[in-house]
C-alpha positions in Angstrom: 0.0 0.0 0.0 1.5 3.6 -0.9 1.1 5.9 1.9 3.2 8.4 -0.1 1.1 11.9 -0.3 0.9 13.6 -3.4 2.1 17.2 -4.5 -1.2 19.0 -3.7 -1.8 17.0 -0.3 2.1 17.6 0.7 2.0 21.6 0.0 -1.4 21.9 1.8 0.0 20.3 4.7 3.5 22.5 4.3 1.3 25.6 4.1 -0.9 24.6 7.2 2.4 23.8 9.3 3.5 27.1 8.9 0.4 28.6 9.3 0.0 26.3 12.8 3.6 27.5 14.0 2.9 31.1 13.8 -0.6 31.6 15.1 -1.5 28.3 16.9 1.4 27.4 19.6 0.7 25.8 22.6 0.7 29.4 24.7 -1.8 30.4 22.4 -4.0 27.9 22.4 -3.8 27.8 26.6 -4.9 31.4 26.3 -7.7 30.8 23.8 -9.1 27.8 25.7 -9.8 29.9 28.6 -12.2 32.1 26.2 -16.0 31.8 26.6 -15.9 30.2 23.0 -12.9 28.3 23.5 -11.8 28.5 20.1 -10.3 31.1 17.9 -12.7 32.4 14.9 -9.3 34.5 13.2 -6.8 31.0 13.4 -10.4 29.9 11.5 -10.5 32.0 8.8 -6.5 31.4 8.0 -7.7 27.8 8.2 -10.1 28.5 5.4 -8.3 30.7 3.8 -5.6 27.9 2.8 -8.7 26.0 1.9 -8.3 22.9 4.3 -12.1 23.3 5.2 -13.0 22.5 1.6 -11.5 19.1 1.8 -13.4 16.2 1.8 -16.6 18.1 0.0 -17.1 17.7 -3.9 -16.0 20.5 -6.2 -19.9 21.1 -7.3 -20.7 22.0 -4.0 -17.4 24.2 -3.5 -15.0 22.1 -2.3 -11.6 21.0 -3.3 -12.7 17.3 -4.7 -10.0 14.8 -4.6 -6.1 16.0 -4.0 -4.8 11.8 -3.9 -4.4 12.1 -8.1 -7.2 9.7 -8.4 -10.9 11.1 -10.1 -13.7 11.6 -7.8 -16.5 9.3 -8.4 -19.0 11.4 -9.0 -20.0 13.7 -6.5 -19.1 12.1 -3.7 -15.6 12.5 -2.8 -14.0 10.7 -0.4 -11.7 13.0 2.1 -10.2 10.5 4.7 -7.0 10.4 2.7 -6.7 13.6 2.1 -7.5 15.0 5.3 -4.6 12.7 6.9 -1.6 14.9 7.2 -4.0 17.9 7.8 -5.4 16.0 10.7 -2.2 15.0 11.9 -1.1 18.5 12.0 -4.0 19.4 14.3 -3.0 16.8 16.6 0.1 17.9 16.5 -1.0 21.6 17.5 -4.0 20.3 19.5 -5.9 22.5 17.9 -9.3 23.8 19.7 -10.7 24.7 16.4 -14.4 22.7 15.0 -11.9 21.4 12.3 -13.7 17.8 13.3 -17.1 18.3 14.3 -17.8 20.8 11.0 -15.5 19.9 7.9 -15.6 16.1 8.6 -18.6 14.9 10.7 -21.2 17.4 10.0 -20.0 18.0 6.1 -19.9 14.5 5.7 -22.9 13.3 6.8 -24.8 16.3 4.7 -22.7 14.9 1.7 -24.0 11.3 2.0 -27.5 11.8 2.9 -28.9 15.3 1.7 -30.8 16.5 -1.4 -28.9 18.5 -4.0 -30.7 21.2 -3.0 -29.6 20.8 0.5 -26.3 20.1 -0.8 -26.1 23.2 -2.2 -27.6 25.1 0.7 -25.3 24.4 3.2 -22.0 22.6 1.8 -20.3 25.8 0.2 -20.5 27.7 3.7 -18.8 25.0 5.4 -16.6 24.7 2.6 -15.6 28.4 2.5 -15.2 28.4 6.9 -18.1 30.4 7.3 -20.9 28.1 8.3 -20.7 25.5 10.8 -22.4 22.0 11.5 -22.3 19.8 14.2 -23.4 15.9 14.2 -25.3 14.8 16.9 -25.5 11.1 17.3 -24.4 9.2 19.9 -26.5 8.4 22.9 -25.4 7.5 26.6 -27.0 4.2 26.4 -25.4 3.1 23.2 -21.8 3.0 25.1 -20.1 3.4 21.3 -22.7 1.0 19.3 -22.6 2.5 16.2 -26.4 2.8 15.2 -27.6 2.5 18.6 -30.2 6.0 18.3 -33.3 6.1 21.0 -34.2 9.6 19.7 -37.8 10.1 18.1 -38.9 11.7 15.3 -42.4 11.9 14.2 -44.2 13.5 11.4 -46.8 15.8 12.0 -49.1 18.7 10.0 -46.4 21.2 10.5 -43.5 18.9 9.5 -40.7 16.7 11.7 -40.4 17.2 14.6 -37.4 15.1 17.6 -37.7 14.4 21.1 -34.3 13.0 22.8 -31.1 14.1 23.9 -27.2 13.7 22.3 -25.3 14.2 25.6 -21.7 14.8 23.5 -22.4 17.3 20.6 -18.7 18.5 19.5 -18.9 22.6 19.2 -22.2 22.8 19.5 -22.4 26.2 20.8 -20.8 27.5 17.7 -23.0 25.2 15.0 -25.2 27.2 13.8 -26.8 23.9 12.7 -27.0 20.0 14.1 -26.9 17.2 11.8 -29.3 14.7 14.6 -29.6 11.0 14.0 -33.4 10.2 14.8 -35.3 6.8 14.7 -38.7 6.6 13.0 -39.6 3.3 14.1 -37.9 0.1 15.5 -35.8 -0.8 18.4 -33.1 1.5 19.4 -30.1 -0.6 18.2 -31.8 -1.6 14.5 -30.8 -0.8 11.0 -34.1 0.3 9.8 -36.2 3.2 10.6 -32.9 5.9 11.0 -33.2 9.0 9.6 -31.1 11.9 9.5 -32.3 15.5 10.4 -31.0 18.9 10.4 -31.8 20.8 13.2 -31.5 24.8 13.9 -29.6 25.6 17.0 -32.2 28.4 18.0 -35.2 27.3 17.1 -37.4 26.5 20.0 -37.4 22.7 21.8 -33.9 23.1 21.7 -31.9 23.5 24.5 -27.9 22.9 24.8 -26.0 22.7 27.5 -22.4 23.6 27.1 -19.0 22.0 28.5 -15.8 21.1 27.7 -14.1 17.8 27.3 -10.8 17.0 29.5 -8.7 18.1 26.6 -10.7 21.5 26.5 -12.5 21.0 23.4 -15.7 22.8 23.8 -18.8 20.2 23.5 -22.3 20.2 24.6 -25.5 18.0 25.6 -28.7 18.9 22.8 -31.7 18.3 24.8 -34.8 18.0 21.9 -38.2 18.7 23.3 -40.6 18.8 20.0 -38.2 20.2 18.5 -38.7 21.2 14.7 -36.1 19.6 12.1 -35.6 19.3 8.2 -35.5 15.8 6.8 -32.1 15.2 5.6 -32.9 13.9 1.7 -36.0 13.8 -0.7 -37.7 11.2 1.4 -37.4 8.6 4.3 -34.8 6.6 3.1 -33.7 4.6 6.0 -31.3 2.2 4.1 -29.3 5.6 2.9 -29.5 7.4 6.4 -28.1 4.0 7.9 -25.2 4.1 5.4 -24.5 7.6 5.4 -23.8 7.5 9.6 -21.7 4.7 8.8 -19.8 6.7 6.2 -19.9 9.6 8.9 -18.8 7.5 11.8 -15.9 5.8 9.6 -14.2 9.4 8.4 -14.4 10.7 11.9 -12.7 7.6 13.1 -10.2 7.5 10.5 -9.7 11.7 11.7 -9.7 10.7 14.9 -6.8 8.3 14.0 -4.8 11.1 12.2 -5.4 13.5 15.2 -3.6 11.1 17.7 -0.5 10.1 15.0 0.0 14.3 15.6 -0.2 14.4 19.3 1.9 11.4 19.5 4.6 13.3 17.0 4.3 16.7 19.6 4.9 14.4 22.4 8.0 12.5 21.5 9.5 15.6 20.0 9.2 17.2 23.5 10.3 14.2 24.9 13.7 13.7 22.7 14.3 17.6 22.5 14.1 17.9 26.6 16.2 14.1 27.0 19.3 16.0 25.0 18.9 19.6 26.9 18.4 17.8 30.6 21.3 17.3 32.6 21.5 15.0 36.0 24.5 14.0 37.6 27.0 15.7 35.3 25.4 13.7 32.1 22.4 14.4 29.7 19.9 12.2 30.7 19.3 11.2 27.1 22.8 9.1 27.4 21.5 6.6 30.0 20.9 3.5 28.1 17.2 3.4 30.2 16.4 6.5 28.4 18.0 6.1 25.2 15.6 2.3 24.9 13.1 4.0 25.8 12.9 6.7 23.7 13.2 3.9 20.9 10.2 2.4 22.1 8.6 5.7 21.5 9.5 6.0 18.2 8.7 2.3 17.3 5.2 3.6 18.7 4.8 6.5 16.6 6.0 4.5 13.3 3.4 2.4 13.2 0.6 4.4 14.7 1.7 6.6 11.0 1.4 3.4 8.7 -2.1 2.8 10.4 -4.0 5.6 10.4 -3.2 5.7 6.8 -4.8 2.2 6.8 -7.7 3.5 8.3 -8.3 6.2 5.7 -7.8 4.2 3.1 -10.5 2.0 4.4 -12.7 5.0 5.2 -12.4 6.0 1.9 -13.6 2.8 0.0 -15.9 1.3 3.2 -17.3 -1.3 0.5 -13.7 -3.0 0.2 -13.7 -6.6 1.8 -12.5 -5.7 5.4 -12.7 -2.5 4.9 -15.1 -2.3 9.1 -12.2 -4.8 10.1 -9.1 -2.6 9.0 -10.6 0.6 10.7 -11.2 -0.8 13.7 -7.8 -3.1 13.8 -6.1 0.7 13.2 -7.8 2.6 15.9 -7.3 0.0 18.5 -4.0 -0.1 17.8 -2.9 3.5 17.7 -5.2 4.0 20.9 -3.0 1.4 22.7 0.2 2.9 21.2 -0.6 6.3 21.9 -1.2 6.0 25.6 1.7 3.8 25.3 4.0 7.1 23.9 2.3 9.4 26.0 3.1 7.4 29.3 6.8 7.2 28.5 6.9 11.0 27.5 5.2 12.0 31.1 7.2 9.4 33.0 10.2 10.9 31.1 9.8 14.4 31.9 8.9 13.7 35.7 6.5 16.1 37.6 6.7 18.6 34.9 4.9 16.2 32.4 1.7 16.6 34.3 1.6 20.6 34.7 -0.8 23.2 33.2 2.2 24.9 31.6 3.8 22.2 29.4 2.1 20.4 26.7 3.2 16.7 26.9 0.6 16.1 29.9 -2.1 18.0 27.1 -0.9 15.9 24.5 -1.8 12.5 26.9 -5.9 14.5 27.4 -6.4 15.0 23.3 -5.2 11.2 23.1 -8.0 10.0 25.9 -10.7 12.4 24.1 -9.6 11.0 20.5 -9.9 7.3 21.6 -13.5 7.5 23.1 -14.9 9.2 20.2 -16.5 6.6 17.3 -15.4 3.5 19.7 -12.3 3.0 22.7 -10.4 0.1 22.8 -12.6 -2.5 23.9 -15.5 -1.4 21.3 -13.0 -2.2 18.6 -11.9 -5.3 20.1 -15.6 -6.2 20.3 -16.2 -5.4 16.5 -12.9 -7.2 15.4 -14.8 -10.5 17.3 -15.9 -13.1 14.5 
């Protein structure tokens, strides 16, 4: 399998380093976390400005369409590859940004299961930074079951209307809009009788309640009470809603995958840079053999949590390939268990400094716990990988 990135992925990803290094270091971020919004709308626009928030969405609806050299089929494009080293370079920076939550869960799931009309309606906004979705889909009872949804929707004389609650809505303060996963019929962890809605933030029956993860993302918990929503597509089409979650849940995984590659990369270069500058007893610590093995380790870690979440975008990408469900979730128990692995030996490395406020490796170890639970932890994928 060639993991090698072509010309247009490699100078996006150049471009969006720089961009990172200048207006999203780690002092930076710390001050913008402790904003009401907890993210940074100008560090946004740049963002969009270099056009990473078109990826993944088809050139009719104002994206960027394919940048792997290979011709997008049709007008679905698919965007896990591509978003790869643009995902590991928010990792990297651990970036507060609704990179996730907008550009790949939200635009995603409008890509697979709206209208053209809808399509058209909301896609070039996202595309072009200045609107913003969120996906609201998992439920507490589903503990990561993919299509396990207990919210109701029912159709009535004034339209659809949704009564549940998503308790972990990525940005949804900022969204001006909710992609919600609601069942018409049939028992909560059934195929049939999903649909997809899209749901206005304001409108009233909606209530959010806003918090922030442990890494300081900003998230909140949508509480639907008769709340009015849009039918995602031309009609209720279960079998397409299903698939289009599945589509959604896989590129978030595979993102998710990416993201922790990048905070495993910030944390071992903090962790070699700070072995060669520390000094006990006369020496660098970097030269006692201990360190020096397991600072390999580390690297060993980080290697192959790189060839797998290219493995899991490539499967993202094409989820129809045989193994395709088997290779994503293979990949993101894997780099789970390798990244707390890293992140561990970087801490334990640095001593009492690792776990401060001030220093990042202890931050890198929180995005790596929030990445991991999101679309499935470690024993979910084991479970899936089960015959």
């Amino acid at each position: 399998m060639n993991f090698q990135a072509s010309d247009e992925q490699q100078q996006l990803a150049d471009s969006l380093a720089r961009v990172l290094q200048d207006h999203g270091a780690f002092e930076q971020r710390r001050a913008i976390s402790k904003t009401e919004a907890g993210w940074n709308p100008a560090l946004w626009g740049q963002l969009a400005q270099l056009g990473v928030t078109a990826l993944g969405i088809p050139e009719a609806y104002g994206g960027l369409g394919r940048l792997d050299g290979q011709d997008e089929p049709g007008e679905l494009s698919g965007g896990a590859v591509d978003r790869q080293l643009a995902m590991q370079a928010f990792g990297h920076a651990l970036l507060l940004e609704p990179y996730l939550a907008s550009c790949v869960l939200g635009a995603t799931a409008v890509r697979e299961a709206a209208s053209p009309a809808q399509k058209e309606a909301l896609l070039p906004g996202v595309a072009a930074g200045e609107a913003l979705l969120a996906w609201a889909h998992d439920e507490t009872a589903g503990r990561h079951a993919p299509l396990w949804v207990e919210t109701r929707a029912r159709r009535t004389a004034d339209g659809w209307r949704l009564d549940g609650v998503k308790p972990l809505v990525l940005h949804a303060a900022a969204a001006g809009h909710c992609v919600v996963s609601a069942r018409l019929h049939g028992q909560p962890d059934e195929p049939d009788g999903l649909l997809l809605f899209l749901v206005d933030t304001r409108n009233t029956g909606v209530s959010l309640r806003p918090y922030r993860l442990i890494d300081d993302t900003p998230a909140g918990e949508l509480s639907l009470r008769d709340a009015p929503a849009q039918l995602l597509g031309q009609d209720a089409d279960h079998a397409r809603a299903a698939a289009a979650i599945k589509t959604t849940l896989a590129a978030g995984s595979a993102a998710a995958c990416a993201d922790m590659v990048g905070s495993m990369a910030c944390a071992f270069e903090l962790t070699t840079a700070y072995v060669n500058t520390r000094q006990q007893f006369g020496r660098l610590i970097g030269e006692y053999q201990a360190v020096r093995h397991r600072v390999a380790d580390m690297a060993v870690h980080l290697e192959m949590a790189r060839s797998m979440a290219f493995a899991a975008a490539v499967a993202a990408d094409d989820l129809a390939a045989p193994g395709a469900l088997a290779d994503m979730a293979r990949a993101k128990l894997a780099i789970g268990r390798a990244a707390r692995a890293l992140c561990h030996a970087a801490i334990q490395t640095h001593g009492g400094i690792g776990m401060t406020e001030e220093y990042a490796v202890g931050h890198c170890l929180r995005r790596i716990h929030v990445m991991d639970q999101l679309f499935g932890d470690e024993a979910a994928q084991a479970r899936r990988l089960k015959p």
